[in-house]
C-alpha positions in Angstrom: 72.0 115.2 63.3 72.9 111.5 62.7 71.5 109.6 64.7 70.8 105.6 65.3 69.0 103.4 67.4 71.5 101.1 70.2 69.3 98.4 70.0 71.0 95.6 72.4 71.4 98.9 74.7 67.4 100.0 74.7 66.4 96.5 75.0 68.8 96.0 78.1 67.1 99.2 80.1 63.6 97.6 78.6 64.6 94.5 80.1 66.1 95.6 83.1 62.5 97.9 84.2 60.4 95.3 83.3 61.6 92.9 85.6 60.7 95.7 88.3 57.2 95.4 89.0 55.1 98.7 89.2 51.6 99.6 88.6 50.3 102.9 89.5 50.6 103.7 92.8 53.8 100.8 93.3 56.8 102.7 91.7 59.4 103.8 93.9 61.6 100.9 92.9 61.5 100.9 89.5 62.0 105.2 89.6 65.6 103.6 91.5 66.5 101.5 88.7 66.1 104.6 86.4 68.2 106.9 87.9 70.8 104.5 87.9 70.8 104.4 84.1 70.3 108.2 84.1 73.1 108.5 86.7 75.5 106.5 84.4 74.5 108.4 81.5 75.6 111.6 82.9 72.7 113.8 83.6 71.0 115.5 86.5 67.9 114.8 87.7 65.0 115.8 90.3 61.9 113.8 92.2 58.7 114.9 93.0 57.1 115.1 95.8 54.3 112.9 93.8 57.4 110.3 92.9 58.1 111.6 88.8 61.5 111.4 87.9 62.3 114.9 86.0 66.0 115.1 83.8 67.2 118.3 82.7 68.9 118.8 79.1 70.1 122.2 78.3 69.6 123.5 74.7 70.6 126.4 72.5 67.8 128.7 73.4 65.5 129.7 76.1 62.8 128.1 75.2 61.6 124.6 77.4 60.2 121.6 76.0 59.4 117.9 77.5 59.2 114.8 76.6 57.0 112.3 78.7 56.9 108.5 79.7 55.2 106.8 82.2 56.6 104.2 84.4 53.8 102.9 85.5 51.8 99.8 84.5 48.6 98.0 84.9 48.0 95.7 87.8 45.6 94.6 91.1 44.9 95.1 94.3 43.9 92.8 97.4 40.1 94.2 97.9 39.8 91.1 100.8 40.7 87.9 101.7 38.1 85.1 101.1 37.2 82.2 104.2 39.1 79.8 101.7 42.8 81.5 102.1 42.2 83.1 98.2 42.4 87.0 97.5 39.9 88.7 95.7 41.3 91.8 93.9 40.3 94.8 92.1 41.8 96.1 88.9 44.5 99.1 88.9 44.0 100.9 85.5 42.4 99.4 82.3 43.2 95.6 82.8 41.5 92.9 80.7 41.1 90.3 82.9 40.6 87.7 80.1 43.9 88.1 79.3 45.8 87.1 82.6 43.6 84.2 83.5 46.2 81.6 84.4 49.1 84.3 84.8 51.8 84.1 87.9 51.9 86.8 89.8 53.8 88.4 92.9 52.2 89.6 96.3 54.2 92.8 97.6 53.2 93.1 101.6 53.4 96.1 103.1 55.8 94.7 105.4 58.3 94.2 102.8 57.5 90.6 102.0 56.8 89.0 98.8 54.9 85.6 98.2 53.9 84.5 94.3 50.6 82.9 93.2 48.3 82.1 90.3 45.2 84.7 89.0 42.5 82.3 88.3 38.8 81.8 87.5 36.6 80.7 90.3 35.6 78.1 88.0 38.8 77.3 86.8 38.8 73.4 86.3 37.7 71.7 83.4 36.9 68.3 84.6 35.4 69.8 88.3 33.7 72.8 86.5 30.8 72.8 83.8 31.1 76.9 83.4 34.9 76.8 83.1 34.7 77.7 79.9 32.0 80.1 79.8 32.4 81.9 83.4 33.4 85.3 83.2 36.6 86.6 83.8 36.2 89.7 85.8 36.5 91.0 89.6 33.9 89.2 90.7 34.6 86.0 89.0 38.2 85.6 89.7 40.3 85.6 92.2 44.4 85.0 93.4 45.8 81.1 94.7 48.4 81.5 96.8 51.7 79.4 96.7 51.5 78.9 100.4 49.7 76.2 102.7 46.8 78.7 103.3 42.8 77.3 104.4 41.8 80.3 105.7 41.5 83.8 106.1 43.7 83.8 109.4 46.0 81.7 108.1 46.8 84.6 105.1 46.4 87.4 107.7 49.4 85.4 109.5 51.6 85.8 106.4 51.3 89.6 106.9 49.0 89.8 103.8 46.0 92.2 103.9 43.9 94.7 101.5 46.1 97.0 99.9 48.4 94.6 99.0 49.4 95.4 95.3 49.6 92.0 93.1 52.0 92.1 89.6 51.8 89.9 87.2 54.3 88.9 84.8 55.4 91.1 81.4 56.9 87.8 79.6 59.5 89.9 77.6 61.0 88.9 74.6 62.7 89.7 71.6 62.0 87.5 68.6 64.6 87.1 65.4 62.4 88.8 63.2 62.4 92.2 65.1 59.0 91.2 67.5 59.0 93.0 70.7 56.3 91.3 72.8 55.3 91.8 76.2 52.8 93.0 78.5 53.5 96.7 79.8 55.4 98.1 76.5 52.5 100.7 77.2 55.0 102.5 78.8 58.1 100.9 79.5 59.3 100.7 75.5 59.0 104.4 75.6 60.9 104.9 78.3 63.6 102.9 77.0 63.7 104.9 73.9 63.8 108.2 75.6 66.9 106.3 77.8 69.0 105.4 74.8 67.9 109.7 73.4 69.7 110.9 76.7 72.6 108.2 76.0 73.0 109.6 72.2 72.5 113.0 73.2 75.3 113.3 75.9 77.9 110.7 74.4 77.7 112.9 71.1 77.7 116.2 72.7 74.5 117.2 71.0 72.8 120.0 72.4 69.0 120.3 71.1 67.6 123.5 70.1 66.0 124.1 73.2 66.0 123.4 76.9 64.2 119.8 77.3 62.5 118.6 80.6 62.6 114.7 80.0 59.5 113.5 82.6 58.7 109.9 84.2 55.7 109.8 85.2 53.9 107.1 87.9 50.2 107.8 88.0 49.4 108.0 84.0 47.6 104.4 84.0 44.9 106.0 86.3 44.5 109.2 84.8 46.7 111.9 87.1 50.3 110.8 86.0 51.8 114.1 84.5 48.7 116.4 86.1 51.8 118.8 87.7 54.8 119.8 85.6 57.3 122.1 86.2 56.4 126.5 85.4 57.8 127.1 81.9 57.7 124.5 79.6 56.1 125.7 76.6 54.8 122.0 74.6 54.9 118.8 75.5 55.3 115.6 73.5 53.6 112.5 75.0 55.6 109.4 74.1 53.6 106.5 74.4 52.3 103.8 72.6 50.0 104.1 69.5 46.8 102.1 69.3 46.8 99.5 66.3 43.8 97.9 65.0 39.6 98.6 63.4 40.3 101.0 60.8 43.4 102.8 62.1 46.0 103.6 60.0 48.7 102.6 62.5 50.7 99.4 62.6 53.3 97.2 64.3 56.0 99.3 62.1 55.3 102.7 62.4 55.2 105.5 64.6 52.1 107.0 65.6 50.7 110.2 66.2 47.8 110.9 68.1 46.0 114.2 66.3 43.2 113.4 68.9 42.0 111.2 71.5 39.5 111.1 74.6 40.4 114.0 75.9 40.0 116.4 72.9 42.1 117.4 69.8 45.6 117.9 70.6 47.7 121.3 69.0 46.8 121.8 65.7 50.5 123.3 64.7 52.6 120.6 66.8 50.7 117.6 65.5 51.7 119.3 62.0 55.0 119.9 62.5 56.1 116.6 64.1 54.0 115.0 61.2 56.0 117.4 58.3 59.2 116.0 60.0 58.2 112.9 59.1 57.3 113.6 55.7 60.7 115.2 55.0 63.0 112.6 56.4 61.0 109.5 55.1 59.8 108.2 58.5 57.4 105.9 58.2 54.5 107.0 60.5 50.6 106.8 60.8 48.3 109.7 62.3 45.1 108.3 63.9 42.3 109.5 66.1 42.2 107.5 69.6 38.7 107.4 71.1 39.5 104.9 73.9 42.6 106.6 75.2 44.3 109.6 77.3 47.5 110.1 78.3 50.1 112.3 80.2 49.6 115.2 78.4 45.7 115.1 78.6 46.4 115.5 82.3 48.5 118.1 82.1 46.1 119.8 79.5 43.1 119.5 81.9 45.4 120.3 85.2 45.4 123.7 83.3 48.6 124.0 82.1 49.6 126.6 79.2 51.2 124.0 76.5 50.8 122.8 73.1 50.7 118.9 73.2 50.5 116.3 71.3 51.9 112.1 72.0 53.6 110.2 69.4 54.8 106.2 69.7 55.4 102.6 68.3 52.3 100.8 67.1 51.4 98.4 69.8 48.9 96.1 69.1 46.3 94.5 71.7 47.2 97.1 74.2 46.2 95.9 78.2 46.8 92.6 77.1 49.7 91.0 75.8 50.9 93.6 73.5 53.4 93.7 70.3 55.5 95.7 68.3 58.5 95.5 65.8 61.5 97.2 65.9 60.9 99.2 63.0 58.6 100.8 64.8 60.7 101.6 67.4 63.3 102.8 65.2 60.9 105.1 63.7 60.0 106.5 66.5 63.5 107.3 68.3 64.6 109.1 64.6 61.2 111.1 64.8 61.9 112.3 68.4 65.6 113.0 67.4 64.4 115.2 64.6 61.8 116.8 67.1 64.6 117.8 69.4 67.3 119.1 67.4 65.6 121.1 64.3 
């Protein structure tokens, strides 16, 4: 089929679940926001116990596929409240701390408030500091200023703050003329977006793919568990997610990637080829690399046990965990590669 990117319409559901905060473990609300797009785009939908968001597409035969996203982004945790009314925090997934030194962030209390703040150095004055340039950034090291009148440990206690606490900072989304996407977090949310504007095209065109598709959302994939259950009967699995861009990769900013293997082992030798002669034959620009610092979705599934062919495809992103990058042409390739995918 013919089929095209809506660019202003994935870039509104990007922007509209990246203004949701959610690392792993934190995800109910932007799940919510999904189903409403889902729920205007027409199709049913279940949760799991476990909180993945699971659409159903029927196709033209019996067989089952899926296509997975995660929801879920990096973040921090309150570990403890220091005597001096800061937080110390431990990392949720695989954040570089150098990189949100001096970020704004947001403290969600379990009691339903939410108070902002700075993530700082301990040293992290210049003309007070001699090591403010050579301290490192790391757990230890750093720690989270409140925007409240806070001296003590009490006194944050009193705002109903604690450990547990999860703190978010911000994605700084934008668009650029020239076709930039740049943000933190496009490790996952881009994808999901794509896979949002798929559903849209596939149920405003009446396009039924060639088999039954399980379209899955996962929440836990930052730390390693996200898609480690999925439903009895699919038969492969594509992971879309981000592709790694940099050393002596062959991806870039404007192409889509696919992973032939990554931490967790090779992924399906026949899969990997056919998604890659798709490309070939429809003259999609894309880049297959070897990921030695990465896992995804469908290595959890994989090593959960399941019975599936896998493999994960996605838009170059460059300096992934930090404040990542991508073009549109990369995007682009990669919505016409998983249109192919799902109706040949």
């Amino acid at each position: 089929m013919s089929a095209k990117l809506n660019k202003d319409y994935m870039m509104e559901v990007l922007n509209a679940i990246m203004e949701v905060d959610s690392p792993s473990g934190f995800t109910s609300a932007v799940v919510k926001k999904l189903c409403e797009y889902i729920e205007q785009i027409g199709f049913s939908y279940e949760l799991t116990n476990k909180g993945n968001l699971i659409v159903d597409i029927l196709g033209k035969s019996e067989k089952t596929v899926a296509l997975a996203a995660h929801l879920d982004t990096l973040g921090l945790i309150v570990r403890s409240i220091n005597s001096d009314g800061t937080l110390a925090f431990r990392k949720i997934g695989g954040v570089i701390l150098n990189t949100v030194d001096g970020e704004y962030c947001n403290i969600h209390t379990r009691c339903g408030k939410v108070y902002t703040g700075t993530i700082l150095s301990n040293s992290p004055s210049g003309h007070v500091y001699s090591d403010a340039h050579t301290k490192a950034r790391d757990e230890e090291n750093m720690h989270v200023r409140l925007d409240e009148k806070v001296k003590s440990k009490d006194d944050v206690k009193n705002l109903g703050i604690d450990a547990g606490d999860f703190i978010c900072y911000e994605p700084k989304t934008r668009l650029s003329e020239s076709g930039f996407i740049k943000s933190r977090f496009l490790d996952d949310k881009l994808c999901v977006a794509i896979l949002v504007d798929i559903m849209r095209q596939l149920k405003e065109s009446g396009t039924k793919p060639s088999h039954n598709v399980k379209v899955i959302f996962t929440c836990y994939e930052e730390v390693g568990h996200g898609m480690s259950y999925i439903p009895s009967g699919i038969k492969e699995v594509v992971g879309v997610d981000m592709g790694c861009v940099g050393l002596d990769l062959n991806g870039s900013e404007y192409d889509v990637s696919i992973c032939a293997k990554d931490s967790s082992g090779p992924y399906d030798y026949e899969l990997v080829t056919r998604i890659v002669n798709l490309a070939k034959a429809n003259g999609i620009n894309y880049a297959m690399d070897i990921y030695d610092r990465y896992g995804s979705d469908v290595s959890a599934a994989l090593r959960a046990g399941h019975d599936i062919k896998g493999t994960v495809i996605g838009p170059g992103v460059a300096a992934s965990h930090g404040m990542e990058r991508t073009h549109m042409d990369a995007v682009e390739s990669t919505y016409k590669l998983l249109m192919l995918y799902l109706t040949n």
